[in-house]
N, C-alpha and C positions, 0 to 999 in steps of 0.2 A: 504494500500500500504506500501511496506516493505522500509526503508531507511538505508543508512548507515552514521557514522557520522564519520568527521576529524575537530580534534582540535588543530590549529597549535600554539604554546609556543615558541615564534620565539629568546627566549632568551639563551645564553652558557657563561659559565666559558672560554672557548676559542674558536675562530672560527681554525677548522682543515685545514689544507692543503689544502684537497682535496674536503672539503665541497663547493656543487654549490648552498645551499637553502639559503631560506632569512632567517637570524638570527644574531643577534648581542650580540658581549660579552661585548659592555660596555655601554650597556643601558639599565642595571638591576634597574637601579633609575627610569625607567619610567614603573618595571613592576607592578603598582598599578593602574595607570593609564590607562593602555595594559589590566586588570584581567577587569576593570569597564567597558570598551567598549565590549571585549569579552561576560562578558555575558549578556549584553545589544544587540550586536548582537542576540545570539542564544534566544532572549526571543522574540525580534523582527520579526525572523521567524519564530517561533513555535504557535507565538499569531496569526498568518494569517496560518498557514498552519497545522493545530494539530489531520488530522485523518492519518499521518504516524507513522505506528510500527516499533520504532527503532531497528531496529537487532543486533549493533555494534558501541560502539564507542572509534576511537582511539586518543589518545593522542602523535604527533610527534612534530618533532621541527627540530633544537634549543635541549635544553635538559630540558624535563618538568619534569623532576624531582628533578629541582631546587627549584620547586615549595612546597610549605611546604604543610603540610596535609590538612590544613583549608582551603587554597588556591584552592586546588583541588575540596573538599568539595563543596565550592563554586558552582563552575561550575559544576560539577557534579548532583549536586541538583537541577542545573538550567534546565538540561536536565529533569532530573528522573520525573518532575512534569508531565509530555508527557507520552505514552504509549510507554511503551519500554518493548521487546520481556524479558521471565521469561527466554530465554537461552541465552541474551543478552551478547556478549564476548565484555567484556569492557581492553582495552590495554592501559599499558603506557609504552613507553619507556626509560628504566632508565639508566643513566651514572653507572658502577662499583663505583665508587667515592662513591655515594649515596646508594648503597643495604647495606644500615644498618640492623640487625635483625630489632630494632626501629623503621626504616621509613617501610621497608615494612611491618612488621604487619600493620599499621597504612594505607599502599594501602588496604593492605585485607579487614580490616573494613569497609573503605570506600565503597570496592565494586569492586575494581577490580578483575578482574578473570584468567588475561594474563598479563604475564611481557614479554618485548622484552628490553634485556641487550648488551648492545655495546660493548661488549667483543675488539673485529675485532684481538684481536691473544693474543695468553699468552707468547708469545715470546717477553723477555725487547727491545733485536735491532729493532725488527718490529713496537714495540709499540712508539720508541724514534721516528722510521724513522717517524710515521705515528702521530707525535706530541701529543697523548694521554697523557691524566694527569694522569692515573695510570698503574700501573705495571703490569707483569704477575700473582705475590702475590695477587695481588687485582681481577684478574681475577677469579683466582680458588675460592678468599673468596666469591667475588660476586654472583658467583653460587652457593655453598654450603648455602649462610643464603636463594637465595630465591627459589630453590627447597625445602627445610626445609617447605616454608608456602604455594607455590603454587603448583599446579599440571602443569599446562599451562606453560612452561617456552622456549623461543625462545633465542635463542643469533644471533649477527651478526658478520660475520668474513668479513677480506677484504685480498685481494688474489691476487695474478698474478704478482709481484714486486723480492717477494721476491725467495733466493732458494730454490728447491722444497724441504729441505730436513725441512726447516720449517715450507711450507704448510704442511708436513708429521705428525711432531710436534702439530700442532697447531688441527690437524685432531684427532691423536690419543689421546689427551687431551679433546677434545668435548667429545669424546664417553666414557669418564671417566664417565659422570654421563647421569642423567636419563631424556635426554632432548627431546622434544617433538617437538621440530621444530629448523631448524639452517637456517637465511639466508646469505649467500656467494654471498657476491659482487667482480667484478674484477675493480680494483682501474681503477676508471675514472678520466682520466685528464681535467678537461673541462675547458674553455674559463671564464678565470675571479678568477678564483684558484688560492693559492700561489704555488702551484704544476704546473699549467701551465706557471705561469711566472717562473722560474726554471727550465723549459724544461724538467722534469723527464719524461718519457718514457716509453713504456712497450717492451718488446720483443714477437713478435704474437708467435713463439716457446713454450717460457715459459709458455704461458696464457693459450696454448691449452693443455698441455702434464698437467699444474694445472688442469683444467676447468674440462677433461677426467677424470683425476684422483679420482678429489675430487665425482662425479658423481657415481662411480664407490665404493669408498670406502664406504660412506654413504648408497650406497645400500644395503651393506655386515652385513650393521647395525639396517638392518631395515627403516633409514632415508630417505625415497625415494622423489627424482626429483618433482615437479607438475607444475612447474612454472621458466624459466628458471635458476633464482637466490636465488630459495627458494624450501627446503628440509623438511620434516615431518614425522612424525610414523603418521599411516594410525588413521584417523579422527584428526587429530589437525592441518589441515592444517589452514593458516589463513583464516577466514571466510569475516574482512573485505577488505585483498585482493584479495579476489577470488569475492566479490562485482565490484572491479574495471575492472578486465578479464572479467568477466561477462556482464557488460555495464548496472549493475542496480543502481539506482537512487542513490547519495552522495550527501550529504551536508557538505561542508568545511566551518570550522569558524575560524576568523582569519586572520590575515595579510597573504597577498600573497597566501591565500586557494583557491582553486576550487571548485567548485559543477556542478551538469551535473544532471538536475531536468526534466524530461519530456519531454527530446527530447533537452533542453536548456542549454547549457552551461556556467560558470559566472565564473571571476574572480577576487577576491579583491584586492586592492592596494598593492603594494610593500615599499612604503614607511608609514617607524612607524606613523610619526606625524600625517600624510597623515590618518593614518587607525584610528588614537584613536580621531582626532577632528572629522571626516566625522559620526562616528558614536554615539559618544557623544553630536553631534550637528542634531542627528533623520536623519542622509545622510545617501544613501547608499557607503559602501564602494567599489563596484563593479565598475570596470573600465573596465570592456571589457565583452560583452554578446553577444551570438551567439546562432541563432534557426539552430538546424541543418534538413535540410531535408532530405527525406529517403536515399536517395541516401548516401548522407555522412553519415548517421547511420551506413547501410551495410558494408560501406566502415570500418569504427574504431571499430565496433563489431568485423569483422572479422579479422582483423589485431590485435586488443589483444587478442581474444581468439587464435590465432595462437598461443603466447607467452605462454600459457600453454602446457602442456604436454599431456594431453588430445587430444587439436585441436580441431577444430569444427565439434560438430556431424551435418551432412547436413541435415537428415529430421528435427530436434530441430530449428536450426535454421533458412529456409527455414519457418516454421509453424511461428515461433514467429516475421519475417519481411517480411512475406509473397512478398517471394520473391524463385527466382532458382539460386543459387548462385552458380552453377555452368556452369548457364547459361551466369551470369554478366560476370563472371572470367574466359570463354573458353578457353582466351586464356592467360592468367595468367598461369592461373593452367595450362593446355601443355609445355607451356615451361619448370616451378618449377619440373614436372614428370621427363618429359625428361631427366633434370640436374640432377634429384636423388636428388634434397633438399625440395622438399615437396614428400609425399605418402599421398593415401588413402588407410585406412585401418578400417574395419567391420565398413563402413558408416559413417568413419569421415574422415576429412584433418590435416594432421598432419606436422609438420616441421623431415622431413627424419630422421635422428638421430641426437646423441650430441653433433657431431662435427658439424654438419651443422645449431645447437642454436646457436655459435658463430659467426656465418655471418648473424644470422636471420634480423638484421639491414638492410641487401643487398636486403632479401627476403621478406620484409613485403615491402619493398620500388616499390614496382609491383603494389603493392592493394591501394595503398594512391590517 
């Protein structure tokens, strides 16, 4: 059985604006103690669970490339003793700060095979608004040392704020070099942000004539759509996000991780201290667990695979929840036709076009 892995580094040099994940910038003193539990976790499950073929495993945060090369090592090797797939895409996400020539030969080594660089714009206003600790300079050098060693190279942009003549900018700069995936986020304000206490805002005008745009530009460059917020040259798409649209089996390690194992869903702790005694002391870190039955499977399979660009092919899915899912949804899907924000098309259900991905929030909210 195939698995996919998430390894969350819940550690930052600064917590951003608009950051909603669990991570802390001033409890780098306890990441020794954070690295002992971690792979004390992932040994913990692999010692009860060890005929899964690992496919992918990524490294998010926080910013894990604070992490020094041994450190990685570490856990890395923790995994590798497992049977892990020969085309296994292993990812880590690195801050610009950090794509030293030095550090990333030293990912190569180790085994990584995908960088994802948090670019989010080579424009200095953009980057001050969006409190980044390096510059547009740092941007370009970022990419030039780690194309130099990888082929696999993603960046992430963030979007919808600023004028379009930046997004413009920030666009015809991506397609400077030879990059194989970009993901474009529209700057979320969410509950608990120093951006939502600030009241910043977005204009729906702005976000859509960006959203259109950007969709449209990236096509012209080969970079095409598969996934609302994520763009690719055809086979490099991510493979451990297309694990998660897909609804197959993930294992998260880590504070505040999820996994979704055989129908079962689990959640680890949120709080640090919380996550490194419970598991230093043989606990589970898991604070919230849910079986789901079939009914709810259909239900969240088919509501992420919407979020693809694809959509769901009906006989595939139908065969694999042996189910008629267009039976469940009659009357779902009638009304989404009628509106024009869902179509089928040569035996899938798709979300209508790109302007109707930006309400898809309205539209999946039907199938939940």
């Amino acid at each position: 059985m195939n698995l996919y892995v998430y390894i969350h580094i819940p550690f930052c040099y600064k917590k951003c604006p608009y950051c909603s994940f669990i991570s802390y910038e001033k409890s780098i003193s306890t990441k020794h103690l954070y690295l002992k539990a971690l792979v004390k976790e992932i040994e913990s499950f692999f010692l009860k669970n060890n005929s899964y073929k690992i496919e992918t495993i990524y490294f998010g945060g926080g910013t894990p490339s604070l992490l020094k090369p041994e450190e990685l090592v570490l856990i890395l090797n923790t995994i590798k003793k497992y049977h892990i797939s020969k085309a296994c895409e292993i990812t880590i996400e690195v801050n610009p700060n950090n794509a030293t020539k030095n550090y990333l030969q030293k990912l190569k080594e180790i085994g990584f095979t995908r960088i994802s660089l948090g670019i989010q714009s080579f424009n200095n206003q953009k980057l001050q608004f969006l409190q980044r600790l390096h510059n547009a300079q740092e941007s370009f050098r970022a990419i030039e040392n780690t194309i130099e060693l990888f082929d696999n190279v993603s960046i992430d942009l963030i979007y919808g704020f600023e004028n379009f003549n930046i997004l413009q900018e920030d666009l015809n700069n991506a397609v400077l070099f030879p990059l194989k995936h970009i993901s474009a986020y529209i700057l979320s304000i969410e509950k608990g942000t120093l951006f939502y206490k600030q009241k910043v805002y977005l204009q729906e005008e702005n976000v859509e004539k960006q959203f259109l745009y950007l969709i449209k530009f990236l096509k012209k460059h080969n970079i095409n759509q598969y996934e609302i917020s994520n763009f690719a040259k055809k086979g490099f798409e991510s493979k451990h996000n297309q694990a998660y649209w897909q609804n197959y089996d993930y294992i998260g390690f880590g504070l505040s991780a999820s996994s979704h194992i055989n129908s079962v869903r689990y959640k680890n702790t949120d709080n640090l201290d919380d996550y490194i005694n419970k598991v230093l002391l043989d606990k589970s870190p898991v604070v919230y667990k849910e079986r789901l039955n079939i009914d709810k499977q259909i239900k969240e399979a088919f509501v992420i695979g919407l979020r693809t660009i694809k959509g769901i092919n009906i006989n595939n899915f139908n065969q694999r929840y042996n189910c008629n899912i267009e039976e469940i949804f009659k009357k779902e899907l009638s009304k989404h036709y009628e509106l024009k924000t869902l179509k089928k098309v040569r035996g899938s259900i798709k979300i209508a076009n790109p302007k109707k991905l930006l309400i898809s929030n309205y539209i999946l909210s039907d199938f939940i």
